[in-house]
NULO-876011 format. One line per 2 residues: number of its first residue (from 1); for each residue x, z, y of C-alpha. Coordinates in Angstrom, 3 decimals. Layout:
NUM	X,Z,Y  ...
end
This chain:
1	12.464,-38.600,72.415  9.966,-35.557,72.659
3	6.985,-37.068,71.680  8.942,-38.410,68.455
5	10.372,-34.629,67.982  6.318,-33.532,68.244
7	5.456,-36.408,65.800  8.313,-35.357,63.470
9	7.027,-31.495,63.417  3.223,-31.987,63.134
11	3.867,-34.873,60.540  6.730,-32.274,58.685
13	4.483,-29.260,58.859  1.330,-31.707,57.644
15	3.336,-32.548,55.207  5.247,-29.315,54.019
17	1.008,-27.579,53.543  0.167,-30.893,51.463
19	2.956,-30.174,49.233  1.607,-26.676,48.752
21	-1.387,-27.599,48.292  -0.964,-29.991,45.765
23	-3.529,-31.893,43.431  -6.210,-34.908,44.978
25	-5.047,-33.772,48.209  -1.576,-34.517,48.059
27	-1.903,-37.343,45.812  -4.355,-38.661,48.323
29	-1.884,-38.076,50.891  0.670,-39.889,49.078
31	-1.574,-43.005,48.453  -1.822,-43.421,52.431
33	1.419,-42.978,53.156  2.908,-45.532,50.613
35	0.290,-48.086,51.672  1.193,-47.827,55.447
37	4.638,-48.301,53.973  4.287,-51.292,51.583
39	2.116,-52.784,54.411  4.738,-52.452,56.917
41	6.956,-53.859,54.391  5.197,-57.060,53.530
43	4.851,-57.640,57.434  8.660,-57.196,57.756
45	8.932,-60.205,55.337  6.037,-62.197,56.780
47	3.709,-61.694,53.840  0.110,-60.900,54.559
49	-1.117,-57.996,53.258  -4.386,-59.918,52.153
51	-2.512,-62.903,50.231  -1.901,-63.271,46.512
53	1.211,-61.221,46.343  0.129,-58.775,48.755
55	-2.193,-58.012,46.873  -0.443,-58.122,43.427
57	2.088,-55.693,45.582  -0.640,-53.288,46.922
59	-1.853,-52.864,43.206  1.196,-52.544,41.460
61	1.904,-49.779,43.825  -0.931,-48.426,43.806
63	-0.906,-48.457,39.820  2.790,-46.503,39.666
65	1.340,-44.254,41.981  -1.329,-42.937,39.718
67	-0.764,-39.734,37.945  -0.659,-39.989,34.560
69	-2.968,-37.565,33.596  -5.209,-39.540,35.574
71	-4.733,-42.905,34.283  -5.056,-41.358,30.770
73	-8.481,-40.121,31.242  -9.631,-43.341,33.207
75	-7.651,-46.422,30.755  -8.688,-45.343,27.074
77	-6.019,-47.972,25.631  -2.800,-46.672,24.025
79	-0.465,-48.047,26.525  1.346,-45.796,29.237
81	0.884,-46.810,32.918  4.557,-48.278,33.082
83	3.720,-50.489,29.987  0.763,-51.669,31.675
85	2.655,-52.361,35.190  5.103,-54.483,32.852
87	2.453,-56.384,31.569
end
């Protein structure tokens, strides 16, 4: 229990100065975090990370999870990130 309560305040207070922080860092931040998660995930329903739809899973993620300013600068088509995910 009190190494979880240290994990939970370094992780909080890591957390809590990317917020501040903002821009690439927290974005970057965010990346990691939802990849640890979506990999977790796909273990949980015996999928491997490194198949078909993991991967199709990783990138979909991965493609919400761009900001949009971002993905406008990078994709010059006329669709929105959300219309491309759809596609």
């Amino acid at each position: 229990m009190k190494q979880r309560i240290i994990t939970g305040v370094i992780g909080g207070a890591l957390f809590i100065s990317l917020v501040i922080a903002g821009g690439w860092l927290f974005s970057t931040f965010i990346f990691i975090v939802a990849s640890v998660a979506m990999t977790e995930l796909l273990k949980m329903k015996k999928i491997s990370p490194f198949s078909v739809m993991g991967l199709i899973s990783l990138g979909s993620m991965w493609l919400l999870l761009i900001p949009s300013t971002w993905f406008d600068t990078v994709v010059t088509i006329q669709f929105t990130k959300i219309e491309t995910f759809v596609f």
